[in-house]
C-alpha positions as CSV (number, residue, x, y, z in Angstrom):
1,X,-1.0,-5.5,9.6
2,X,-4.2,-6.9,7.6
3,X,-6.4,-9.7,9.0
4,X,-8.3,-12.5,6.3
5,X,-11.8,-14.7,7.1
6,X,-12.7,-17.6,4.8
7,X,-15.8,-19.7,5.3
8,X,-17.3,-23.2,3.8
9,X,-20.8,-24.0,4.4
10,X,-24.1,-26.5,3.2
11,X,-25.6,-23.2,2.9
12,X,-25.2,-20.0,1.8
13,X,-22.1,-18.6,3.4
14,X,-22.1,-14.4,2.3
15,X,-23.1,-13.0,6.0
16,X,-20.6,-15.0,7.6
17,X,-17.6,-13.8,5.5
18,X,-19.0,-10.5,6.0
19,X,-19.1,-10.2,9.2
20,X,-16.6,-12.3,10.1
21,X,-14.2,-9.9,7.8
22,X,-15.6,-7.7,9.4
23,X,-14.0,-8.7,13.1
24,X,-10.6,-7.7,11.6
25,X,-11.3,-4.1,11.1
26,X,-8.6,-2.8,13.8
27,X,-6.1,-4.7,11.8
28,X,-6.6,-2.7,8.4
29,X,-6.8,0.6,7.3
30,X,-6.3,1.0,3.8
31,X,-8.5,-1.8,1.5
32,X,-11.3,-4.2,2.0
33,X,-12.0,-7.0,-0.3
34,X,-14.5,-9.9,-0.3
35,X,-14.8,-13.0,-3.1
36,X,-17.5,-15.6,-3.1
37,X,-17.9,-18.7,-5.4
38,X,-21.2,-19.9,-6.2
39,X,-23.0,-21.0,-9.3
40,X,-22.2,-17.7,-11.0
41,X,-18.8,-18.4,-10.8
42,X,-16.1,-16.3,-8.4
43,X,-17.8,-12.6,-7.2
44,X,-15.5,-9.8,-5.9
45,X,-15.9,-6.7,-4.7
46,X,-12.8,-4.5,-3.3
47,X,-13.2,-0.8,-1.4
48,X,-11.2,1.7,0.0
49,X,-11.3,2.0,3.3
50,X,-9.5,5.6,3.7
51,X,-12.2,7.2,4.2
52,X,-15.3,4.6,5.9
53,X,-15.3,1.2,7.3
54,X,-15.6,-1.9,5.5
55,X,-18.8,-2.1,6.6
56,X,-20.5,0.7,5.6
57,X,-18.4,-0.2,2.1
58,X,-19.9,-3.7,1.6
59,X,-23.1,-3.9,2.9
60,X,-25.2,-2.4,0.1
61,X,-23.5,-4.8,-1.8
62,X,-24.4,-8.1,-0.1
63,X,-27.3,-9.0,-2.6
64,X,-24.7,-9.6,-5.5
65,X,-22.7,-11.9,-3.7
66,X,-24.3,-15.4,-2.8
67,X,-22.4,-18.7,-2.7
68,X,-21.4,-21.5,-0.7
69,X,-17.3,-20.4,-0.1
70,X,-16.0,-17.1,0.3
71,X,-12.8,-14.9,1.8
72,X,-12.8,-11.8,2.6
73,X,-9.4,-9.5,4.1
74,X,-9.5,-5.8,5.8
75,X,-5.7,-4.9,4.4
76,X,-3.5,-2.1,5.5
77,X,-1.8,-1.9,2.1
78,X,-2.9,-3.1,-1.2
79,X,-6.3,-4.4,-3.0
80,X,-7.1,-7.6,-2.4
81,X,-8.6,-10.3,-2.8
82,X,-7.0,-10.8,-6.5
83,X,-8.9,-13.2,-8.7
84,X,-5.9,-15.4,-10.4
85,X,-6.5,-17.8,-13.5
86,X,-3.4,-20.6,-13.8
87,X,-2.6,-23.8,-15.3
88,X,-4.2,-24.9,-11.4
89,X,-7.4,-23.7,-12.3
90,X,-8.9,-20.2,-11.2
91,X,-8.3,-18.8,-7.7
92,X,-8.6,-16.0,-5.2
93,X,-5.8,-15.0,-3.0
94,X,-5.6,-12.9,-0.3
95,X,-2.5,-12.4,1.9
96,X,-1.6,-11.0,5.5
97,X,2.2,-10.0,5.9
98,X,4.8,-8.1,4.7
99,X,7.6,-9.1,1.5
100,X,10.5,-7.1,2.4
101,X,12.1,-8.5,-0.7
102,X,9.5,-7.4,-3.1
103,X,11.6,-5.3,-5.5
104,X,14.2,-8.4,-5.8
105,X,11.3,-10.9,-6.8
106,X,9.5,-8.1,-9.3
107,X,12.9,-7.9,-10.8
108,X,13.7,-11.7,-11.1
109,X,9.8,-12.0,-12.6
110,X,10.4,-9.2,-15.0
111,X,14.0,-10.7,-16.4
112,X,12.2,-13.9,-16.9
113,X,9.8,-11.8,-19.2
114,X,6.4,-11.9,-17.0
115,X,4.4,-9.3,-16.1
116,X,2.3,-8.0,-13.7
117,X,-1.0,-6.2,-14.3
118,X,-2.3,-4.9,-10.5
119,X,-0.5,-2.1,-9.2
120,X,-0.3,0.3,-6.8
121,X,0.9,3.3,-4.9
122,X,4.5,1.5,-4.1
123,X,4.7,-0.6,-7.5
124,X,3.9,-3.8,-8.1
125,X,0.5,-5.6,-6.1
126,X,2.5,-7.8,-3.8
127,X,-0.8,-10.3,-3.8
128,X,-0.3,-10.7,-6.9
129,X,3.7,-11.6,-7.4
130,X,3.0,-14.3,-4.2
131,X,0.3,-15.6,-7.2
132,X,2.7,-15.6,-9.5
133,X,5.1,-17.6,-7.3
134,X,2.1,-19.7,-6.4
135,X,1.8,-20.7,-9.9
136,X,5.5,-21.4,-11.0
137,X,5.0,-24.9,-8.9
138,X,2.6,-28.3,-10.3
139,X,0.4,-27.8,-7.4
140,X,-0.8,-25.3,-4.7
141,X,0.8,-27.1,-2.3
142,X,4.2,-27.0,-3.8
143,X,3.2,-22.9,-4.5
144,X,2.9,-22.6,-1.4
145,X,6.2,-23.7,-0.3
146,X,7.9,-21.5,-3.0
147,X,6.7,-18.7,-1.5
148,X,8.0,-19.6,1.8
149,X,11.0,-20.2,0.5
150,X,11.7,-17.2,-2.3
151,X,10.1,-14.3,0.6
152,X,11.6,-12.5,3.4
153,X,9.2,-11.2,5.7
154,X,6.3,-13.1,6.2
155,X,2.9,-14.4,4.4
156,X,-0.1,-16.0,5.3
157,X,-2.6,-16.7,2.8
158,X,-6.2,-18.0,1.9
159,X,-6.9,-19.4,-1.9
160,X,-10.2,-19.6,-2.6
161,X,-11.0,-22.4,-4.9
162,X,-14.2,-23.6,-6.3
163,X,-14.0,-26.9,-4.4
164,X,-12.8,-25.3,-0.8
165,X,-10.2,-22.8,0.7
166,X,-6.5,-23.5,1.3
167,X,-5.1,-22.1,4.0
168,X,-1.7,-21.3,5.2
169,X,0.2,-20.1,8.1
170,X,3.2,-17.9,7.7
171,X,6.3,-20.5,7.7
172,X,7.4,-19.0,11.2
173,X,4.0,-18.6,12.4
174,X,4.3,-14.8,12.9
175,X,0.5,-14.0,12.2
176,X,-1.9,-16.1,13.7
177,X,-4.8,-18.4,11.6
178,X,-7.1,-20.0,13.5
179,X,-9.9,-22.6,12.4
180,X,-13.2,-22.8,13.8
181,X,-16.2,-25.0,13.4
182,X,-20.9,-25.1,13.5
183,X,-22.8,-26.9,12.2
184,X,-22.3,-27.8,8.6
185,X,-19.8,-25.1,8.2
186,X,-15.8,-24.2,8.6
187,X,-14.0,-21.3,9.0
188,X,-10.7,-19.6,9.2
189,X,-9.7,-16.2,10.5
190,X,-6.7,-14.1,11.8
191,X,-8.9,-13.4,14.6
192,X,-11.0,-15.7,16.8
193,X,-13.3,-12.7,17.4
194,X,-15.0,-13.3,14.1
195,X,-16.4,-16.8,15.9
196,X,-18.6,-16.5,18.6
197,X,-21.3,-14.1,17.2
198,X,-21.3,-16.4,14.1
199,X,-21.8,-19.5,16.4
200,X,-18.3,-20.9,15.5
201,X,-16.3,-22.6,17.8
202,X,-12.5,-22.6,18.0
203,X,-10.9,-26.0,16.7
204,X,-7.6,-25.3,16.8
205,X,-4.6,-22.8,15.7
206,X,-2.8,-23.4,12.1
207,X,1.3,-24.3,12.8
208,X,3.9,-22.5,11.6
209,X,4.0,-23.6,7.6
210,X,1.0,-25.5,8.0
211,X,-1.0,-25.7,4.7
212,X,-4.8,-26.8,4.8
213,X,-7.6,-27.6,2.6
214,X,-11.2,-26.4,4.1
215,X,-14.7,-27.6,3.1
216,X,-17.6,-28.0,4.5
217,X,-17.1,-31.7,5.8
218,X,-13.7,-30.8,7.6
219,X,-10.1,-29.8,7.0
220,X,-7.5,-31.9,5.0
221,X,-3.8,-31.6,6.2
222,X,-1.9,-31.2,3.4
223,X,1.4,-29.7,5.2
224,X,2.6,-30.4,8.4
225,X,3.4,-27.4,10.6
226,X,7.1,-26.7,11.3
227,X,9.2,-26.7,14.4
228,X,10.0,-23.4,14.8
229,X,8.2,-20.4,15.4
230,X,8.4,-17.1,16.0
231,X,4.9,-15.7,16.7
232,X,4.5,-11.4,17.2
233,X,4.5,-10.8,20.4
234,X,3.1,-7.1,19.8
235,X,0.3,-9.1,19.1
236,X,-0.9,-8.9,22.7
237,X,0.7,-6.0,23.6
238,X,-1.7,-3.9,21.0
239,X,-2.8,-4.9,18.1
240,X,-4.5,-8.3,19.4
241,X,-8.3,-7.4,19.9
242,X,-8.8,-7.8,23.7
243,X,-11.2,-11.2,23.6
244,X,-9.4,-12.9,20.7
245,X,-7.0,-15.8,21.7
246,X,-3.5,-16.8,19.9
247,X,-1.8,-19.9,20.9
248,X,-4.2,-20.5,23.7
249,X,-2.9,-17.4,25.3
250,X,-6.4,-14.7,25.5
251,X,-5.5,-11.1,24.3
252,X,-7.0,-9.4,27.6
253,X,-5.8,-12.1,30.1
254,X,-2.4,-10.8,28.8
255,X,-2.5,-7.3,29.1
256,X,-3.9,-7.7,32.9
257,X,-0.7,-10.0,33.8
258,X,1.4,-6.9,31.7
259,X,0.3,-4.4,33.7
260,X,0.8,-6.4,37.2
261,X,4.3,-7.1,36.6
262,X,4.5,-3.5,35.8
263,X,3.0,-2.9,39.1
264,X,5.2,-5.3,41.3
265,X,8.3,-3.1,40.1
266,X,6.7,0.4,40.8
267,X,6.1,2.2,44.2
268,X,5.7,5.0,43.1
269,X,2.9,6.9,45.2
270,X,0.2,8.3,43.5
271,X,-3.5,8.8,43.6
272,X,-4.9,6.8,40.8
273,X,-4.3,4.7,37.9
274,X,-5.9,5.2,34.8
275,X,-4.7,4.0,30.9
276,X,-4.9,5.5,27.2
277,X,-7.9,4.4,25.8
278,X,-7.8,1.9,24.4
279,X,-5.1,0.2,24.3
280,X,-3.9,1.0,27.5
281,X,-6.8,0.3,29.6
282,X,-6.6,-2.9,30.1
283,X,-2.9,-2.9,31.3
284,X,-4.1,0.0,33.7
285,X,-6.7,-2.6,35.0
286,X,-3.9,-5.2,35.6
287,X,-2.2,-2.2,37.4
288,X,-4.5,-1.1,39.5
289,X,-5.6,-4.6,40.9
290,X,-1.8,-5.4,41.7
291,X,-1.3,-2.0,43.6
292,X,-4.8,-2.0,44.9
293,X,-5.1,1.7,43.8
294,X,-8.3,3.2,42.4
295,X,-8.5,3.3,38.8
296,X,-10.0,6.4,37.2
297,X,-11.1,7.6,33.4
298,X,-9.1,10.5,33.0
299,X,-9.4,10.2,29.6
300,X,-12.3,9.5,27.5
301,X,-12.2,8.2,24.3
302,X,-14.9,10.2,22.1
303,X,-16.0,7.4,19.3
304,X,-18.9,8.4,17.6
305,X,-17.2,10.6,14.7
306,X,-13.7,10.5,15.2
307,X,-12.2,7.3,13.3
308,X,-8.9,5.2,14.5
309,X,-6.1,7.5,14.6
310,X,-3.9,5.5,12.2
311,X,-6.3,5.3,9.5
312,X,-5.3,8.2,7.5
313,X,-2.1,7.3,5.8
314,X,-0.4,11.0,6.6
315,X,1.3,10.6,10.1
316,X,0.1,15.3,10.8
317,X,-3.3,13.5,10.3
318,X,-2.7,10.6,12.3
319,X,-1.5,12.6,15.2
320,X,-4.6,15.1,14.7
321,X,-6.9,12.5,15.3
322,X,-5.8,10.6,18.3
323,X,-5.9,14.5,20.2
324,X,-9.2,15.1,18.7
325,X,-10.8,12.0,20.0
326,X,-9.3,12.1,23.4
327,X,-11.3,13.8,26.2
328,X,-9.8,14.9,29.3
329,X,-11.8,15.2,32.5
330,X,-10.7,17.5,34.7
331,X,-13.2,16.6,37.8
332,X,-10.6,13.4,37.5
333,X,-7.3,15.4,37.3
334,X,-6.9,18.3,38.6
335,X,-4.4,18.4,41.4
336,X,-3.9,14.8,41.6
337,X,-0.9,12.5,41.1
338,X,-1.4,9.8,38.2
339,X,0.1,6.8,36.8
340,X,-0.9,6.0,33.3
341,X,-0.9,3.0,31.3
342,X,-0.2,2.8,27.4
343,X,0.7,0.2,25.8
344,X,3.8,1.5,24.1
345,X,6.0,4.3,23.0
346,X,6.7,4.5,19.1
347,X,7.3,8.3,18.5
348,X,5.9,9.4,21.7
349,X,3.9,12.6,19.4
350,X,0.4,11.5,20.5
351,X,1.4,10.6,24.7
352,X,3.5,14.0,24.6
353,X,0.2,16.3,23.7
354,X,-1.5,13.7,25.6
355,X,0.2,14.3,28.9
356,X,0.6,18.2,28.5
357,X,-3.3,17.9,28.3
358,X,-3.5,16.7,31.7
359,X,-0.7,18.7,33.1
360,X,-3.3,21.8,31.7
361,X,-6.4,20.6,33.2
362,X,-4.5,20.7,36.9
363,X,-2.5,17.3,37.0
364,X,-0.3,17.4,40.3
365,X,2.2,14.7,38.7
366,X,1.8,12.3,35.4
367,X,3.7,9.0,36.0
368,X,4.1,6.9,32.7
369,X,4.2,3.4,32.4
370,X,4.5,1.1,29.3
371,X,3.9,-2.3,29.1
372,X,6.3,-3.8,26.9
373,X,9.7,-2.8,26.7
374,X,11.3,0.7,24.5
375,X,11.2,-0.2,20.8
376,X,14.8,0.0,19.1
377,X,13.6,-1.8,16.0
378,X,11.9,-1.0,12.7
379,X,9.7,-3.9,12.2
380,X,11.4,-6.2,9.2
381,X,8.4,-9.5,9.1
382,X,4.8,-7.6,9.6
383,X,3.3,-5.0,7.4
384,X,2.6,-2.2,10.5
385,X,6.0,-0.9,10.7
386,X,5.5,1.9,7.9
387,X,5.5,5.1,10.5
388,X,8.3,3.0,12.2
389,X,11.3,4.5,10.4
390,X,14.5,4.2,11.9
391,X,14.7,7.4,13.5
392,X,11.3,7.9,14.0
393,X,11.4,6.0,17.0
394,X,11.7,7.6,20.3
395,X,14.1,5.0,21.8
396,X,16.2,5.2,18.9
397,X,16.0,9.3,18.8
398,X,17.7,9.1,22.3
399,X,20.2,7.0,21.8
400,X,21.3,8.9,18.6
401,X,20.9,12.2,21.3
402,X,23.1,10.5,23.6
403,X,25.8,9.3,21.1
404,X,25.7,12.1,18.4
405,X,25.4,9.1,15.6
406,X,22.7,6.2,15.2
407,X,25.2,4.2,13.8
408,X,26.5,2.2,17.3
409,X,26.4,-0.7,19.3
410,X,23.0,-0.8,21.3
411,X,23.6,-4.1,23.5
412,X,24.5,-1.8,26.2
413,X,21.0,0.3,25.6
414,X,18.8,-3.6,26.0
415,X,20.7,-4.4,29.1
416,X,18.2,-3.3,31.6
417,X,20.0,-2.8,34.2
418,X,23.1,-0.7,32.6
419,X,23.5,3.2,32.8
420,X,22.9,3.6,29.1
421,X,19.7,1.9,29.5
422,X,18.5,4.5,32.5
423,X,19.6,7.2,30.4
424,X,18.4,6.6,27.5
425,X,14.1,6.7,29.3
426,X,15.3,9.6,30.7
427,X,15.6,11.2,27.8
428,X,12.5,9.8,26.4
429,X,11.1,11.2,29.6
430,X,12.5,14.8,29.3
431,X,10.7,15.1,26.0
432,X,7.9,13.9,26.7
433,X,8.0,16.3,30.3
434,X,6.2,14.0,32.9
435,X,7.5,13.2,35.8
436,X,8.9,9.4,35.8
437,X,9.1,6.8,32.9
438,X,9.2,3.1,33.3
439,X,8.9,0.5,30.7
440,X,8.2,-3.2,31.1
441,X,10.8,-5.8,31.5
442,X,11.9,-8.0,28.7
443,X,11.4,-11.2,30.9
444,X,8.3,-10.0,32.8
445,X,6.5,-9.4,29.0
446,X,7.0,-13.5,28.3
447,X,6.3,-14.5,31.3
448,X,2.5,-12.2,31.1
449,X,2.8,-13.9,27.6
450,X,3.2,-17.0,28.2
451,X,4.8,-19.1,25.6
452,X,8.3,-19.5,25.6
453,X,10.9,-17.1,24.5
454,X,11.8,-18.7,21.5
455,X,8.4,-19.1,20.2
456,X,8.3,-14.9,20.4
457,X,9.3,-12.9,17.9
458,X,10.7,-9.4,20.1
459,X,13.1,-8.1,17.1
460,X,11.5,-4.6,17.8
461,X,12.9,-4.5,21.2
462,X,15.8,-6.8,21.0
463,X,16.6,-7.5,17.6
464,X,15.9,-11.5,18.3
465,X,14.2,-13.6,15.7
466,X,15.1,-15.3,12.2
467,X,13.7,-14.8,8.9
């Protein structure tokens, strides 16, 4: 998904966009990038992150970086941030996002003879064709705008500049960027995480479309936001980090009203209640208060060597990882009936050798229950839909199973309350063999939310929302 930080202080300003990048980590996996400009003009540095953290990367680094301004971005897909000289002046650009049109714009830049010099793995350095489109406009503001308008997807930015950051919000508003304030200082981040520790303060959220210009004095409007918006609501489902807030709405807070409205429909009896670290803890927690049922660690997350288990781009890798790091404790399980907590299904690999784990070490029952509703649809508008193929998805494997084609009409398979619907858990629940399956409700996920309907993007369940 990526995650950015920008900062503009009296003083030196190098720590802060270190750490404060730093905050983003769980929303990047692949490079880390930092840019400062000071009197030695604009500093970069850019790391893989494959392998380590950003920052064990950057920190050995630190002393060559020293300036007043600076961005820095944890990305899950190309380097960044790119340092981009124009008839504007010189800039650095970072984005958070995903072009699904990419390939159409290279090809419209290429037949207009430009070129492109960063690439990568999957072609052309998308940072740097939103640059390009940045620069085909008189101003940044009017860059800006062009991007919005030429992309599908979604893109969020920060342009560092010697005189301040701009920084925009995704024209729909489908990433958050929050601003936050000290003492002779200003910052922005995609998480309001990076804040406190820094002794920031929230100000306020970035609309959809919004375009600002930071310094250390204040922030300049220099777009108004839009009306609409169409924020990700897997946001606080999972990728959120559980203290950051979006739209007012806290990350945790969330997840503890998601996994009481699971509750309120479930009477199922069991012994305990207990979640996938982490993600599903804190839904378990909302669970267990609701039912009033004790909640247990059956699993415990080992942390000190094994690393996220989507860090390494190859899914065998992926799925090695998560049942490396996952301890089961068998004084917890054995002969007892559990509900457990996750906070989704995508191909159900890691919560089928999950479960069997606990049906080995003497579980009486495993009861599953997820707390947003079965995912139908590849991500189109955010960059973490990359293991997210079509039929990669368990949802969409059972319907195919159940209809002997994926090609069909799957309203019947979103109405809750329809036979296809039932049918189509259960056969997510035969493969993954436990012994009931039960996915939160559509309208019980906005209402834990918060915001209205509209303002969600839920494509991945329902196919709703507008590019």
């Amino acid at each position: 998904m990526s995650g950015f930080f920008g900062s503009v202080s009296k003083q030196d300003c190098v720590n802060d966009v270190f750490y404060g990048t730093d905050y983003n980590s769980h929303l990047g996996t692949k490079r880390g990038g930092m840019c400062v400009y000071g009197e030695k003009g604009f500093e970069r540095a850019i790391h893989s992150l494959e392998n380590d953290y950003f920052r064990t990367k950057f920190e050995p680094e630190l002393p060559m970086f020293s300036g007043h301004k600076g961005i820095g971005i944890i990305s899950d897909w190309q380097s960044q941030p790119l340092i981009i000289n124009s008839h504007m002046g010189t800039f650095a650009l970072a984005i958070v996002g995903k072009i699904s049109n990419w390939e159409e714009l290279e090809k419209r830049a290429l037949k207009q003879c430009r070129h492109f010099s960063e690439m990568s793995g999957r072609g052309t350095n998308q940072t740097e064709l939103v640059a390009m489109l940045i620069a085909e406009e008189e101003t940044f503001v009017e860059g800006i705008k062009n991007v919005f308008e030429r992309i599908k997807g979604s893109c969020s930015m920060l342009i560092l500049l010697e005189d301040g950051i701009i920084a925009a919000r995704d024209k729909l508003g489908r990433t958050p960027v929050v601003l936050g304030h000290k003492k002779d200082a200003w910052a922005v981040t995609s998480e309001t995480i990076s804040f406190p520790n820094l002794g920031y303060e929230i100000d306020r959220d970035l609309g959809p479309g919004e375009i600002v210009h930071i310094t250390a004095e204040g922030v300049e409007q220099l777009a108004p936001p839009g009306e609409k918006m169409q924020i990700c609501a897997f946001l606080w489902v999972y990728y959120g980090y559980p203290a950051s807030i979006y739209e007012g709405v806290n990350v945790e807070s969330c997840r503890y009203r998601c996994g009481a409205a699971i509750a309120r429909n479930d009477k199922t009896k069991v012994d305990f209640v207990s979640g996938i670290p982490d993600s599903g803890l804190a839904h378990a927690i909302g669970y267990s208060i609701e039912r009033k049922l004790p909640y247990y660690r059956a699993f415990v997350k080992y942390t000190p060597t094994w690393p996220r288990s989507f860090m390494p781009q190859d899914q065998s890798q992926r799925d090695f990882i998560a049942r490396m790091k996952l301890i089961p404790n068998r004084e917890m399980i054995e002969n007892k009936r559990m509900v457990f907590c996750d906070d989704s299904i995508v191909r159900g690999t890691q919560l089928k050798d999950n479960t069997k784990k606990l049906f080995d070490e003497g579980a009486a029952e495993v009861h599953i229950r997820i707390a947003c509703p079965t995912l139908l649809f590849p991500c189109e508008f955010l960059n973490f839909s990359n293991s997210r193929s079509t039929l990669d998805l368990a949802g969409r494997k059972a319907v195919a199973e159940i209809e002997g084609t994926d090609d069909v009409d799957y309203d019947k398979y979103l109405d809750e309350n329809s036979d296809a619907h039932r049918e189509m858990i259960d056969r997510i629940r035969k493969r993954l063999k436990i012994n009931s399956l039960k996915f939160q409700k559509m309208s019980d996920l906005v209402t834990a939310i918060g915001l209205p309907k509209e303002k969600l993007c839920t494509h991945c369940w329902d196919k709703s929302g507008f590019g």
